[in-house]
Structures are given as C-alpha cells and as structure tokens.
DRENPA-3360 file (N, C-alpha, C; in nm, 2 decimals, always signed):
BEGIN
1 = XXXXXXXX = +6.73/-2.26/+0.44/+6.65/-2.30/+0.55/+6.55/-2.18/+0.58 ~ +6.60/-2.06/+0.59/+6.51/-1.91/+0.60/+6.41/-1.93/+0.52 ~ +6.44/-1.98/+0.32/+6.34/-1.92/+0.28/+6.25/-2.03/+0.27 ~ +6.28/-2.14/+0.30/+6.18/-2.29/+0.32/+6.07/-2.22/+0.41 ~ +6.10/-2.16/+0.58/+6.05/-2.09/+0.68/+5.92/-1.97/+0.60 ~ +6.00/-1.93/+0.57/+5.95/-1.77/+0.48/+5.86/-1.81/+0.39 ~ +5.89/-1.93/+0.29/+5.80/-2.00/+0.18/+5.66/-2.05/+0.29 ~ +5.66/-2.11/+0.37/+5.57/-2.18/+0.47/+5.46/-2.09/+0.51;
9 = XXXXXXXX = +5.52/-1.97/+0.57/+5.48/-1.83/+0.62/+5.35/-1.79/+0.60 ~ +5.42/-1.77/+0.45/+5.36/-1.70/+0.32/+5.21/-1.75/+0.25 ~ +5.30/-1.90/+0.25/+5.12/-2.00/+0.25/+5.05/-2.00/+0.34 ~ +5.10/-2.00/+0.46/+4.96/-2.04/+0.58/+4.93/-1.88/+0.58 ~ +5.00/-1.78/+0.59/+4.93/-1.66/+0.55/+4.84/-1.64/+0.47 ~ +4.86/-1.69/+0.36/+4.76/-1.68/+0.26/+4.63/-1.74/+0.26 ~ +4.70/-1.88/+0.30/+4.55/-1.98/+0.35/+4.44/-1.88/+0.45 ~ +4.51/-1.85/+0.56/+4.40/-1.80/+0.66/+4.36/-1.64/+0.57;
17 = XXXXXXXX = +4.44/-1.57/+0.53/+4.42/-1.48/+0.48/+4.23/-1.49/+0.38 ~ +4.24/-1.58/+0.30/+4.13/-1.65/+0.20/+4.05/-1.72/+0.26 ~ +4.07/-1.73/+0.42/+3.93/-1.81/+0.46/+3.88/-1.68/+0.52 ~ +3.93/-1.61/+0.57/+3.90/-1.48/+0.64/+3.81/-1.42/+0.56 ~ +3.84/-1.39/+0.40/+3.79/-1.34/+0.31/+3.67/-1.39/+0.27 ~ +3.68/-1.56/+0.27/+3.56/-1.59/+0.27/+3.44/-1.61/+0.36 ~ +3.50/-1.61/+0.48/+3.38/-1.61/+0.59/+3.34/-1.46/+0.59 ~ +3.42/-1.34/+0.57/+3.33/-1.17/+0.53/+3.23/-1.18/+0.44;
25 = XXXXXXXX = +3.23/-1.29/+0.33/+3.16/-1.27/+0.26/+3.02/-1.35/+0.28 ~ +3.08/-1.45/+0.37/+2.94/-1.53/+0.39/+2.88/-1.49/+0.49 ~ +2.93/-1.38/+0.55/+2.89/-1.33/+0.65/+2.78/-1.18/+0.60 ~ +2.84/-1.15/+0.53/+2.76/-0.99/+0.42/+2.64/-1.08/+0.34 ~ +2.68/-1.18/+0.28/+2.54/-1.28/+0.19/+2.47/-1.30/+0.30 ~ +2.47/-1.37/+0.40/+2.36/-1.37/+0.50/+2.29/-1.22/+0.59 ~ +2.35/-1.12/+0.58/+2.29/-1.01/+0.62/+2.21/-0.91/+0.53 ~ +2.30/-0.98/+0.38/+2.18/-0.93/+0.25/+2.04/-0.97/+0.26;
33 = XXXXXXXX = +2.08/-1.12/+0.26/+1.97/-1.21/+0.26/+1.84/-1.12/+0.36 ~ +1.90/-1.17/+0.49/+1.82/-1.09/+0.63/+1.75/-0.94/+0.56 ~ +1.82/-0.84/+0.55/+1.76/-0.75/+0.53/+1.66/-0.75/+0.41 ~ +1.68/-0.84/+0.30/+1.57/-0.88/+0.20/+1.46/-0.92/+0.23 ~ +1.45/-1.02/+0.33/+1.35/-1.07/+0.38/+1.29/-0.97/+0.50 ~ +1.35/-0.93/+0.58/+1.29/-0.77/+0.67/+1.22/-0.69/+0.55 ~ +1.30/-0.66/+0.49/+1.22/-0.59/+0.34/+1.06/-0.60/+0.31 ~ +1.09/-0.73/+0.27/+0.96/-0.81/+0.15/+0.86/-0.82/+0.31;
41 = XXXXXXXX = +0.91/-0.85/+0.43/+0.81/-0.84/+0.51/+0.71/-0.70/+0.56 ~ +0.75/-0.60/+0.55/+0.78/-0.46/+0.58/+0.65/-0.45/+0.46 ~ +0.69/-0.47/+0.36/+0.61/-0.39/+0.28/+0.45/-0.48/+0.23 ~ +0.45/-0.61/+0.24/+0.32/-0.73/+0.29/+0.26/-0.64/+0.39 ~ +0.28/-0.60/+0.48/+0.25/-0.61/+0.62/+0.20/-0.47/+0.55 ~ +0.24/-0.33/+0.53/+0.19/-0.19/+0.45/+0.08/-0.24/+0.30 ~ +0.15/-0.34/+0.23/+0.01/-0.35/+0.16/-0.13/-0.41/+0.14 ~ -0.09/-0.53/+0.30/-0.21/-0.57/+0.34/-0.32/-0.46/+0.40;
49 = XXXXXXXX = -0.21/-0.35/+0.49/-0.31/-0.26/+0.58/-0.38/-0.18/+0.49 ~ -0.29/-0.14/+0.37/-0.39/-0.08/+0.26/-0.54/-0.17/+0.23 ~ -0.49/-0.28/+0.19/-0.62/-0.37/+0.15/-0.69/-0.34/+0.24 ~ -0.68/-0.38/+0.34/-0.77/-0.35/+0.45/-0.86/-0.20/+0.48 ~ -0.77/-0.09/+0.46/-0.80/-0.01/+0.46/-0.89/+0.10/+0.32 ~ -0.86/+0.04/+0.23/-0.94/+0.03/+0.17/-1.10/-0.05/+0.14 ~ -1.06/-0.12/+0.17/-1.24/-0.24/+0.22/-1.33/-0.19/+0.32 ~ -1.19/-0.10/+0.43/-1.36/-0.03/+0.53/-1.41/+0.11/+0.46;
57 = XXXXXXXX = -1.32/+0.18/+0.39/-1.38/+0.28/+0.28/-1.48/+0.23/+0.19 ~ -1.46/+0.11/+0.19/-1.56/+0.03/+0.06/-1.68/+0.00/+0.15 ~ -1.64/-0.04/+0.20/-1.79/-0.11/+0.33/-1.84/+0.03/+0.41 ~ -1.76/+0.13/+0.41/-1.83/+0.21/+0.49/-1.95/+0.29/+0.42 ~ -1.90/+0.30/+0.27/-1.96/+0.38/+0.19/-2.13/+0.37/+0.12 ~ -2.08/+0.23/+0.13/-2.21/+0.07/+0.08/-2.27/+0.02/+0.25 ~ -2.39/+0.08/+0.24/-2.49/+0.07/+0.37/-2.51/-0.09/+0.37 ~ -2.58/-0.12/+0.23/-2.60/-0.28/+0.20/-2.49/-0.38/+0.29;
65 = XXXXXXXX = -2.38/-0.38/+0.24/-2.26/-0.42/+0.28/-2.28/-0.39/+0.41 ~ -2.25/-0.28/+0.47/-2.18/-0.24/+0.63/-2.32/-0.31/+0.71 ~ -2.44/-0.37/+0.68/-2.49/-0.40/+0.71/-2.50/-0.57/+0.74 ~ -2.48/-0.59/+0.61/-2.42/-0.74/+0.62/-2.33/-0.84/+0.73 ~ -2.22/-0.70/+0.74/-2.09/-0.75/+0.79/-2.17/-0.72/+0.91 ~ -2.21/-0.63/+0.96/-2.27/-0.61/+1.11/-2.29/-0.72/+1.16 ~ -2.46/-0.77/+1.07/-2.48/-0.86/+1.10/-2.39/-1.02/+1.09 ~ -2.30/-1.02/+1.04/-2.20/-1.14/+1.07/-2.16/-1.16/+1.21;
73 = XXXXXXXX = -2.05/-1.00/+1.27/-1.98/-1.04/+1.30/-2.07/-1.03/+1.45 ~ -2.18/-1.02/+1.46/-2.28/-1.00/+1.58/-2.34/-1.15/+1.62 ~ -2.36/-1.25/+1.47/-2.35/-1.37/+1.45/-2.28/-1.42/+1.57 ~ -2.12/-1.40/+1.48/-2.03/-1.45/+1.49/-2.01/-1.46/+1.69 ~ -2.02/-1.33/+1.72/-2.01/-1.32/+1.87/-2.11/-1.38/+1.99 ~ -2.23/-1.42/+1.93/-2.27/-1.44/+1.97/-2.30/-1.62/+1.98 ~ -2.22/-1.68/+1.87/-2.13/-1.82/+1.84/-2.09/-1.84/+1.95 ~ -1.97/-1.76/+1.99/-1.86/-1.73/+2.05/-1.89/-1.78/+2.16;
81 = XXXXXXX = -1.94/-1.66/+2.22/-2.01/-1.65/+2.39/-2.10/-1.76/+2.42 ~ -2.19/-1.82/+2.31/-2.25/-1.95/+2.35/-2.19/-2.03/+2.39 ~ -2.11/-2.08/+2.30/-2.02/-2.19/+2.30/-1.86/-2.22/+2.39 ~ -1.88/-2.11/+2.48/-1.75/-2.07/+2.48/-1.77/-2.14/+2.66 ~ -1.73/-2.18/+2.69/-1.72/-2.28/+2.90/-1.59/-2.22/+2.95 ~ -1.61/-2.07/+3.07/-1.50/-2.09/+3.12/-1.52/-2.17/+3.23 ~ -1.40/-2.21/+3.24/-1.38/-2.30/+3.41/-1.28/-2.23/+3.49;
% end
C-alpha cells in the first residue's frame, strides 16, 4: 500500500515538476523574443537618425538643394496656416 502511495507521489511530482519546467521556458522564449524586438527597434530608430543626419549634411552643403527645401517647407506652412480654422 506505501509503495502504491510513494508510486503516485513520484508521478504527480514529476508531472508538475515538467510543467514547471516547461512554463520557465516559455517564459525565457517570450523574454528572448521581447528583447529581440527592443533590439531590432533600438537600432531602426539609430539608423534612421543617421539617414537623417546625413541628408542635412547633404542639404546643407548643396545651396541648390537647401534652397529648394526652404522653399517647400515655407510652402508647406503657409498651406497650413491658410487652411487651418481654429474654433
């Protein structure tokens, strides 16, 4: 009768033992995951600002250009403000 008890034990020990084990792990895959994606975001976000920062080095250097965009975004503002109704 003890080792019937002891046999029983052993299994449901084991059982929870193996779900334990597996929810650590699905718990570590989802925090890999997370930090991969913080990652890949981290470094878009540094190589966009380069792009960027490079383009005003490019535009600043090129009168033609820096002139252009002037005239856009002066355009552009003055789009804005026309069209724009506060209430």
């Amino acid at each position: 009768m003890k080792n019937n008890n002891d046999k029983l034990i052993k299994e449901i020990y084991e059982k929870k033992k193996k779900s334990l084990i597996e929810k650590c792990e699905n718990i570590d895959n989802s925090i890999l995951i997370r930090s991969k994606i913080y990652a890949v975001a981290i470094l878009s976000i540094l190589v966009i600002s380069l792009v960027i920062g490079g383009l005003f080095v490019f535009v600043n250097k090129n009168n033609f250009l820096k002139s252009k965009i002037y005239d856009f975004f002066f355009k552009f503002k003055f789009f804005i403000q026309s069209n724009l109704v506060f209430r």
